[in-house]
C-alpha positions as CSV (number, residue, x, y, z in Angstrom):
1,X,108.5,48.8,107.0
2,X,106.4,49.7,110.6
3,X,108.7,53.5,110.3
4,X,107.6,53.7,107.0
5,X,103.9,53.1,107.6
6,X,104.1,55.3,110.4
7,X,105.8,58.5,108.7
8,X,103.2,57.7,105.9
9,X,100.3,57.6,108.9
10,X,101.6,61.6,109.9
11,X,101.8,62.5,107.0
12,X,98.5,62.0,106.2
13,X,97.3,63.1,109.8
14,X,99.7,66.3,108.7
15,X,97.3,66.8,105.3
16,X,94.2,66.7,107.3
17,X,95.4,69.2,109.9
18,X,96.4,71.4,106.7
19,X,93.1,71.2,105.1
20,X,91.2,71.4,108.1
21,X,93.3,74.8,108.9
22,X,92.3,76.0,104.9
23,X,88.9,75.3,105.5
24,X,89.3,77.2,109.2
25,X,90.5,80.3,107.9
26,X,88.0,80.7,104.5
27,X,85.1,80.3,107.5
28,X,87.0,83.6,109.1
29,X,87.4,85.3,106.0
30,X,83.2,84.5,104.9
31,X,82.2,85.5,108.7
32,X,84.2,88.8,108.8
33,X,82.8,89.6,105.4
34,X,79.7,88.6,106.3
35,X,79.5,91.1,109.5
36,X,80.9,94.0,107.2
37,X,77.9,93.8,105.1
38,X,74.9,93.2,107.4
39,X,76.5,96.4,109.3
40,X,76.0,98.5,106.5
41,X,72.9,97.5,105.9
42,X,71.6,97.9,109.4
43,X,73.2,101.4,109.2
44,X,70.9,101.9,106.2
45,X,68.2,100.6,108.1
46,X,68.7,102.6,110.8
47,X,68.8,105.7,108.4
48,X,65.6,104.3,107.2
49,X,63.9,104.6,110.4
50,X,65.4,107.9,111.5
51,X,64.1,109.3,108.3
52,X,60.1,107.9,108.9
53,X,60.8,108.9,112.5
54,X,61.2,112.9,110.4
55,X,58.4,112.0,108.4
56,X,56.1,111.4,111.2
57,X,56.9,114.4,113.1
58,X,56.5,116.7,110.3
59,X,53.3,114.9,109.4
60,X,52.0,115.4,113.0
61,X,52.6,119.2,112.9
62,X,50.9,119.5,110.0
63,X,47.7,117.7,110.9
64,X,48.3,119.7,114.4
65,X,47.9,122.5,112.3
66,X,44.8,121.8,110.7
């Protein structure tokens, strides 16, 4: 009976360890997808900027100009 509450005791350590392992690597898989996309969009924000940065030289030229 005590070897058979015992196996039963790992066992269930064993499911934990399992689950806690599942849970682990769907964290990973949300965190690396999670850096993918806020990369492209800083790249888009940084193309954002670079494009007002343009904007501001040609505007500044123009009132130069004038």
């Amino acid at each position: 009976m005590v070897v058979g509450d015992v196996i039963t005791e790992i066992g269930k350590i064993g499911l934990w360890l399992k689950t806690a392992g599942i849970i682990f690597i769907l964290w990973i898989i949300f965190q690396v997808v999670n850096f993918i996309i806020n990369r492209k969009r800083m790249k888009e924000i940084y193309n954002i900027k670079d494009d007002m940065k343009r904007i501001e030289k040609k505007i500044d030229r123009i009132l130069k100009k004038k």
